[in-house]
C-alpha positions as a printed NumPy array, in Angstrom:
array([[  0.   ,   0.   ,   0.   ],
       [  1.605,   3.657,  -0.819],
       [  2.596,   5.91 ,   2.115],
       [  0.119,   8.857,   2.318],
       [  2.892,  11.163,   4.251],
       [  2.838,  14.38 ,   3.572],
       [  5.77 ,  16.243,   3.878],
       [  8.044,  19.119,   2.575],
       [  9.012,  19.013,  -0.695],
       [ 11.999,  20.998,  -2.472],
       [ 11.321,  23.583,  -5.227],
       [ 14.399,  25.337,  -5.6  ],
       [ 16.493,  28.43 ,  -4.092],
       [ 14.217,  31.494,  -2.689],
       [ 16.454,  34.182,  -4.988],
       [ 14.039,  32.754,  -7.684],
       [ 11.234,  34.972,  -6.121],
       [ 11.304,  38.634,  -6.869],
       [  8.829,  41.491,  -5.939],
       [  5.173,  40.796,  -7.122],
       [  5.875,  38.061,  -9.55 ],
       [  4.366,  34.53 ,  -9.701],
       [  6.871,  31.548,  -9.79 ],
       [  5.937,  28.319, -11.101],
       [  7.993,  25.253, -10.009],
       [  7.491,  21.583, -11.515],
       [  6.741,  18.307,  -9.303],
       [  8.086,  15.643, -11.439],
       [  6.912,  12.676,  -9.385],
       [  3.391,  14.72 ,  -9.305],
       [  3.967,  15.803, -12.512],
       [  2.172,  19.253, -11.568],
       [  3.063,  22.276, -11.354],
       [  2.919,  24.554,  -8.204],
       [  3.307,  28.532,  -7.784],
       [  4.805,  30.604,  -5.196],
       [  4.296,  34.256,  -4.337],
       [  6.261,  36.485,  -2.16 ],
       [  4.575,  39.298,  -0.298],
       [  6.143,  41.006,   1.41 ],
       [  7.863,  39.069,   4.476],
       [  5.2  ,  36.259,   3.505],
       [  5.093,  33.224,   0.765],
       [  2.322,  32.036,  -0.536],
       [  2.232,  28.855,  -2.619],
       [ -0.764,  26.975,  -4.959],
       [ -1.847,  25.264,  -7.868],
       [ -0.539,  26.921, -11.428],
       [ -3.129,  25.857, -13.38 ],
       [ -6.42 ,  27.309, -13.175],
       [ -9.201,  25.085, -11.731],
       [-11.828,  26.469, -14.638],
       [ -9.644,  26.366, -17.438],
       [ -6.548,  24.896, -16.78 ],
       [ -4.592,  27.982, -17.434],
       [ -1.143,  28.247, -16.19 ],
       [ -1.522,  31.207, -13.696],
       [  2.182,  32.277, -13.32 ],
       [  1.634,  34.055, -16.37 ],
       [ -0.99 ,  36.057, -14.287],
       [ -1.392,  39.346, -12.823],
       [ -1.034,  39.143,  -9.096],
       [ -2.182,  42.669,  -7.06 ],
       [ -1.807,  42.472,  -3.67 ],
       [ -3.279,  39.171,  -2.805],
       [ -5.151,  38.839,  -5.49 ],
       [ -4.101,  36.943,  -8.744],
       [ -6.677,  37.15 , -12.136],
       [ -6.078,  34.33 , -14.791],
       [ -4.393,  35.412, -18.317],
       [ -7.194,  33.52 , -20.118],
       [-10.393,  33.982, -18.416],
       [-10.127,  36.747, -16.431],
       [-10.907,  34.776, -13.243],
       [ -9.359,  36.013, -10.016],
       [ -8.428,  34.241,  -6.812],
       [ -7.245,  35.021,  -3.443],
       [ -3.704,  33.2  ,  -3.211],
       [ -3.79 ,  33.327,   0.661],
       [ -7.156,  30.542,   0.911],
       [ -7.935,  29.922,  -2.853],
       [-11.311,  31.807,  -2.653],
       [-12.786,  32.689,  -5.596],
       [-12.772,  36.629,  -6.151],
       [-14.535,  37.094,  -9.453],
       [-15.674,  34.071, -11.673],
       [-16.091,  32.539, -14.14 ],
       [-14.531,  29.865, -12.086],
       [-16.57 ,  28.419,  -9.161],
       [-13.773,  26.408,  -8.115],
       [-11.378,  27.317,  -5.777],
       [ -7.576,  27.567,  -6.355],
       [ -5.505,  24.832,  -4.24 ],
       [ -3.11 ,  26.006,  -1.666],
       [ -0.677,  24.494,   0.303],
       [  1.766,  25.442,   3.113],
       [  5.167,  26.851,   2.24 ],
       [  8.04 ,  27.542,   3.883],
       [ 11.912,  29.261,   3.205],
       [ 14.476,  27.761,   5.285],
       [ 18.158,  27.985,   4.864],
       [ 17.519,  29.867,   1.136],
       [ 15.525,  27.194,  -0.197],
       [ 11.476,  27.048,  -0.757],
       [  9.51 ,  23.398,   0.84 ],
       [  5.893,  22.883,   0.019],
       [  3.934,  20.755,   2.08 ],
       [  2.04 ,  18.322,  -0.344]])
């Protein structure tokens, strides 16, 4: 039977986040990709692809908290995955994140 741990899992040095700007980071064993944000002192990490229309969301505007999809103009709040302004219904996964020792972990 497979393990259901969850645990942290390495994306990659934190000087890969700058200012306001999404980063997307690839899971190979999940083959999926996951997002982080920095905000100020805070990091925020979730799905990349949008749950209505599987739009990668890195490519995004983020404002403040709030990050609207490049293809349907949906917008989320990255800090609980509400849904701002629809189309999408769905909210946007997100998972806990930490920085330790320069390098991002996401909890999975």
């Amino acid at each position: 039977m497979p393990s259901s741990k969850v645990y942290y899992r390495p994306l990659g040095p934190s000087s890969r986040l700058t200012g306001q700007l999404v980063t997307p980071f690839y899971l190979e064993d999940r083959k999926m990709r996951v997002s982080v944000a920095r905000i100020g002192s805070q990091l925020f990490a979730f799905d990349d692809m949008c749950p209505h229309d599987g739009c990668q969301l890195s490519a995004g505007v983020l404002t403040g908290t709030t990050l609207m999809c490049p293809c349907d103009g949906s917008q989320f709040d990255i800090t609980t995955g509400a849904v701002q302004r629809g189309p999408s219904t769905l909210t946007l996964p997100t998972y806990e994140v930490r920085e330790q020792n320069g390098e991002i972990a996401v909890r999975i």
